[in-house]
N, C-alpha and C positions, 0 to 999 in steps of 0.2 A: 278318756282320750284313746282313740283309736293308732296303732302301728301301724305304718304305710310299710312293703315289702321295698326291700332295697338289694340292689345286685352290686357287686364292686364295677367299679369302670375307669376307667383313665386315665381319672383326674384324684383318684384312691391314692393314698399315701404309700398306704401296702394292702396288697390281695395273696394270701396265702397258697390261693387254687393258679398261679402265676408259674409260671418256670422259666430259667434263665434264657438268654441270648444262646450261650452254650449248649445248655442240654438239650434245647429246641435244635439247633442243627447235626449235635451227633446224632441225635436220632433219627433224623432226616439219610445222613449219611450210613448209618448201619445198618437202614433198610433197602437202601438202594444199590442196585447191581450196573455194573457196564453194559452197554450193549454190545450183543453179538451183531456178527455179520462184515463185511469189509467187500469191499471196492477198489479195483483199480483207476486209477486218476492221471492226468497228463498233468506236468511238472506246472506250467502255469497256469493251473488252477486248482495248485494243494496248499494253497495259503492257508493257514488256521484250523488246516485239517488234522486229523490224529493219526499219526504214526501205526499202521497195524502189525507190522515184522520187522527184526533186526534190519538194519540198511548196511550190507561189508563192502568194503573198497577190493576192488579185482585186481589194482594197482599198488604203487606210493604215488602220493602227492607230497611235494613236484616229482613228475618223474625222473627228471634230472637234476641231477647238479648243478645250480644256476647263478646266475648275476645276482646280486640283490641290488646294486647300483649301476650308474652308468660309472665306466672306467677302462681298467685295464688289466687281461688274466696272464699270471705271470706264475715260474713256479716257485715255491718257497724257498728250497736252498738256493735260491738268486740273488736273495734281499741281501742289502751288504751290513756286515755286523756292525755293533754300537760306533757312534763316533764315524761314521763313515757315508759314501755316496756311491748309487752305483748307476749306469747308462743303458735301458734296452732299446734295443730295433725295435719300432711296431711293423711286425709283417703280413699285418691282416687286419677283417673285423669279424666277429660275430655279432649277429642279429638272433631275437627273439622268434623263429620259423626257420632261421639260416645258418646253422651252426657251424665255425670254423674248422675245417677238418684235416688239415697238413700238422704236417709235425712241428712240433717248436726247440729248436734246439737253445742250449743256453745263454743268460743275459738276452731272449727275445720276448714278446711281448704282443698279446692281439689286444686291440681294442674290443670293449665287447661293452651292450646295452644290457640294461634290468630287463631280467627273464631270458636271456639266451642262456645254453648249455653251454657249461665248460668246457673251453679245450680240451683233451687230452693230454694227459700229464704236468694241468696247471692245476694249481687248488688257493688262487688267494686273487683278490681281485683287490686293485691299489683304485683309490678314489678318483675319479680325474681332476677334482680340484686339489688333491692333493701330490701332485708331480708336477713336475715344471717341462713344458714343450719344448724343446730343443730343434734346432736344425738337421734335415736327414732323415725327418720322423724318426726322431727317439725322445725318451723320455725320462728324467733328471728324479731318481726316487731316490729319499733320506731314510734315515735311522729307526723309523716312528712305525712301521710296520712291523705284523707279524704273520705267521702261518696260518690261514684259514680266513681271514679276514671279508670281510664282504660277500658271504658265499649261503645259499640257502642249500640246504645238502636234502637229497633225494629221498624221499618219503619222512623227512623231519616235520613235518606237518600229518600226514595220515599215511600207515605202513601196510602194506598187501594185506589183504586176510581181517585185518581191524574192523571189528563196528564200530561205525562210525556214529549212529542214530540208532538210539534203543526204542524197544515197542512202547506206547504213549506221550511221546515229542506231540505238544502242539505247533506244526511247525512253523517258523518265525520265514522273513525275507532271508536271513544269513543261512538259516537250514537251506532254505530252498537253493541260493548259489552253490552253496558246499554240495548236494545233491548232484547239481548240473555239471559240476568240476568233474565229476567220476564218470562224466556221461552216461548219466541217467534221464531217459526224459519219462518214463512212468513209473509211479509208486502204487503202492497197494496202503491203503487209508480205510481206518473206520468208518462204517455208513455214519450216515448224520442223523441225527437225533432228530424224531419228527413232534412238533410241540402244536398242540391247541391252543389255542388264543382266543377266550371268549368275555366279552362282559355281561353283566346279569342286574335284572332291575328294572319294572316301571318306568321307572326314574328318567333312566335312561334313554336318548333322543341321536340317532346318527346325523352326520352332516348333511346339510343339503335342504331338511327338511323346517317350515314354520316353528319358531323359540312356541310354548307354551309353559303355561304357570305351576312350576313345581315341575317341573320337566330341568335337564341338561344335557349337556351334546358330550355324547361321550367322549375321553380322552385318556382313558387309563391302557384301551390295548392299543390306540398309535404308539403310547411310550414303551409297551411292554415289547411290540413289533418290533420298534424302531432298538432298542439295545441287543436283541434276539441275534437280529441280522450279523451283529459284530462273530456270531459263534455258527460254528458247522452245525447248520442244523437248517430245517427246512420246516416250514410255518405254516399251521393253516388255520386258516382264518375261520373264525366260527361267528363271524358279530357281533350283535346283542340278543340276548338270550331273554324275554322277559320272565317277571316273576310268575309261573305257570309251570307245575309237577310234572306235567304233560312233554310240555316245551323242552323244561329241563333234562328229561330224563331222555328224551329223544337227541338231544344234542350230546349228553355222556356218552350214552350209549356207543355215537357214531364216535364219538372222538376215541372211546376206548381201544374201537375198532381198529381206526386207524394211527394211532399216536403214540411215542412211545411218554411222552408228557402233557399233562392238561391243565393248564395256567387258567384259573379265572380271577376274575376281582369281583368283588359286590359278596352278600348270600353270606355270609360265613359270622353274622352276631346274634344276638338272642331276638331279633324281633320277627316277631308271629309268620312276614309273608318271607321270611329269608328259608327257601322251601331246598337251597341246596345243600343243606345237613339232610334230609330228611329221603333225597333222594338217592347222594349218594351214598349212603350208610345201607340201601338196599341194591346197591352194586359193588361194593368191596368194603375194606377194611379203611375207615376214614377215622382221623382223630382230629377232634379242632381244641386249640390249644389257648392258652392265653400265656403270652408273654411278656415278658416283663422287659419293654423294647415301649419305645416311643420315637416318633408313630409306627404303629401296626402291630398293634395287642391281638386282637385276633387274626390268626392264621391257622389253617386247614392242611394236612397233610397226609397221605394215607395213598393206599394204590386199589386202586377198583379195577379188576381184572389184569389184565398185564399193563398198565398203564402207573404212572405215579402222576398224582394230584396235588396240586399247588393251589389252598383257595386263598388270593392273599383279600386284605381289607378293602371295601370299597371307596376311601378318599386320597386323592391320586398321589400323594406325596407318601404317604402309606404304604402307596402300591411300587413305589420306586424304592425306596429303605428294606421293606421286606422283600423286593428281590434279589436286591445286592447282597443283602444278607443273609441269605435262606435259599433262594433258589438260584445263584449265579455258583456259586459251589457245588451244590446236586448236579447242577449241567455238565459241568466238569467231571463230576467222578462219573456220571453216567455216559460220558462222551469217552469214555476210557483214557483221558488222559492220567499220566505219574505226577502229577502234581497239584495241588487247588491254585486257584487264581491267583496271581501274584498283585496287590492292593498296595502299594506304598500309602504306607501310615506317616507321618514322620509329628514332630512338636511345631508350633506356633503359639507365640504370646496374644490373647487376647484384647482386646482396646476398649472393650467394654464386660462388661457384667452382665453371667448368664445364670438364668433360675432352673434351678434343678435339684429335681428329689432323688434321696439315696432309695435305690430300690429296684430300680432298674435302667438299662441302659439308652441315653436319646441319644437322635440323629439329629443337629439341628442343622439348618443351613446358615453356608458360609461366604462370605466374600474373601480368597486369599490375595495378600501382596506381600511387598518389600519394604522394610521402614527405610528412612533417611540411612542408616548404618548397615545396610543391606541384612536384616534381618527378617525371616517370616513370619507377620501378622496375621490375624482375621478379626472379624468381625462379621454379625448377624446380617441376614439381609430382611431383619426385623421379625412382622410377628410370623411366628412358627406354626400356625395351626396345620394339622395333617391335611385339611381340605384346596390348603393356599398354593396351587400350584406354580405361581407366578413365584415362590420364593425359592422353587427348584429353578426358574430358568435365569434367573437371577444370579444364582449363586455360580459358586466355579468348585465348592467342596462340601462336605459333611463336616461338619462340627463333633469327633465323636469323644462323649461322656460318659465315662465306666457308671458300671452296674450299683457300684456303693457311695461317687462321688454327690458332693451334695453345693451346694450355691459354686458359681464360681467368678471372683474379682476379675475387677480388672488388671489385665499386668499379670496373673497366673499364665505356666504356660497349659495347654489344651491339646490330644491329637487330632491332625484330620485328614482325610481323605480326597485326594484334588480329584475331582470331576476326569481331569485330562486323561486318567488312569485309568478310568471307570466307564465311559460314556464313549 
């Protein structure tokens, strides 16, 4: 009886030549550097950009002394002690643009809005729902007050000279208002990361054109496209690349050229025409790895000339999993942001029963909700294969199952990842 040769894959219990979820990304991460270079930008369009220089305030914010409600600015030694009532004049207002500016001599009183400047020589501002209107314009204040009361005080918020925003803020909407409070309208941002987007493969059919037999219409770089966009970074489209040494190595070549990342799918398992090992191993330093991740065992990582290389798996759910995991963090560090993505994880009880080998870790997909007692469920949006992209658009989260977890009941709880987070 003859031995047939057998290679591990998949659907293997345990593959020894495998490496963790972890070690697959530090290593990712200890090779890769920020990019240089920076750009000045106009305030409204530094959304999601990265922070290149300290940002210091030439002020305080507020710069005055202010209202924090609507009321009445009165001075403190006026209030009448415990047990007691006392009567002021209002002999004015203050407005937010219009500050009151006469003197106020004692037992008097300005009316004054949220956000105008304090009077002069007043420091406590009485609620207006709490004094009683009197005839005469004056106003009937009790016991219940104290000094300082209702008052936002001058650079209590951000003080002269203060950084405000340190070098690598991804900046949010709230950055950007805080920014424009100091009256700034341009920042100085890191350039944006330029990424290649290619797919690879015979296989492989764009839109537009006649279905044929053992053909399909590609769909892994609209989705790689379409999450991209969410980050600083500017995209360039390379195709379909088909299975051809020639082909291949003319399109790395150019992307090398111009990019400072090069995302493919497809080309990256053991079968004879997957020609992207073989080309890009003769343009820089590539390692294709097996990991112990389901879906997207095989993945490609390495940098050919100044560029880093992203080769994720070619079945599209694959191609979503090992981005989120492997290349949406690289982005980040290489976008020079201070921090990796932030991914709320949190727990949910599952309502069905999921199959799972200890060994390495899956992404399954998920449907999340609310049970009757406002609790967070999920549930599969069934079967899971890497190829079912209909179970990505399906779903609303990842199902994720640690590296050594094995069967899991119904009624165990499970983490996951809400799409909302992510996409």
């Amino acid at each position: 009886m003859s031995t047939l040769p057998s290679q591990p894959n998949c659907t293997d219990f345990f593959d020894p030549r495998t490496i963790s979820v972890t070690t697959a990304l530090n290593r990712i991460l200890d090779r890769l550097r920020p990019v240089k270079g920076c750009e000045t930008v106009s305030l409204d369009i530094a959304l999601n950009r990265v922070l290149a220089e300290p940002l210091v305030s030439s002020f305080d914010v507020p710069l005055h002394t202010n209202a924090a409600v609507d009321g009445f600015a009165i001075r403190s030694r006026d209030l009448p002690p415990s047990g007691q009532t006392a009567v002021f004049q209002v002999i004015g207002e203050a407005l937010a643009g219009h500050p009151f500016s006469d003197d106020i001599a004692p037992d008097q009183s300005v009316a004054i809005m949220t956000g105008a400047p304090l009077p002069d020589e007043t420091d406590t501002i009485l609620m207006q729902e709490h004094v009683k209107a009197l005839e005469g314009n004056r106003i009937l204040v009790g016991d219940r007050h104290h000094a300082g009361e209702n008052v936002r005080r001058a650079g209590e918020d951000i003080r002269q000279g203060e950084t405000v925003l340190k070098p690598g803020r991804l900046l949010t909407p709230a950055d950007l208002g805080l920014i424009a409070s100091l009256g700034i309208i341009e920042i100085k941002v890191k350039r944006k990361l330029k990424i290649a987007v290619l797919s690879t493969g015979d296989e492989i059919l764009p839109q537009g054109v006649p279905r044929k037999p053992g053909k399909l219409y590609d769909s892994n770089r609209f989705s790689l496209m379409a999450v991209l966009r969410k980050l600083p970074v500017e995209i360039l489209d390379y195709g379909i690349v088909p299975d051809d040494p020639s082909l291949l190595r003319q399109a790395f070549e150019d992307a090398i050229d111009r990019s400072d990342v090069i995302i493919s799918s497809g080309g990256v398992s053991v079968g004879e025409a997957d020609y992207t090992q073989k080309v890009l191993a003769e343009l820089g330093t590539i390692d294709f790895w097996k990991v112990a991740i389901k879906p997207g065992r095989p993945l490609a990582f390495g940098q050919p000339g100044n560029s880093a290389f992203f080769g994720l798996p070619g079945n599209p759910v694959a191609v979503m999993v090992t981005y989120y995991r492997f290349v949406l963090p690289a982005l980040y560090h290489m976008a020079g942001t201070d921090s990796p993505p932030l991914i709320p994880a949190f727990p949910a009880r599952t309502v069905e029963a999921l199959r799972k080998k200890p060994g390495r870790t899956e992404f399954q997909r998920g449907i999340l909700s609310v049970d009757a007692e406002g609790r967070w469920q999920v549930e599969t949006t069934g079967q899971q294969g890497s190829g079912i992209l209909s179970s990505m658009s399906l779903a609303n989260c990842f199902i994720v199952l640690e590296h050594e977890r094995a069967r899991v009941e119904a009624g165990e709880t499970v983490t996951v990842w809400p799409f909302s987070a992510l996409m």
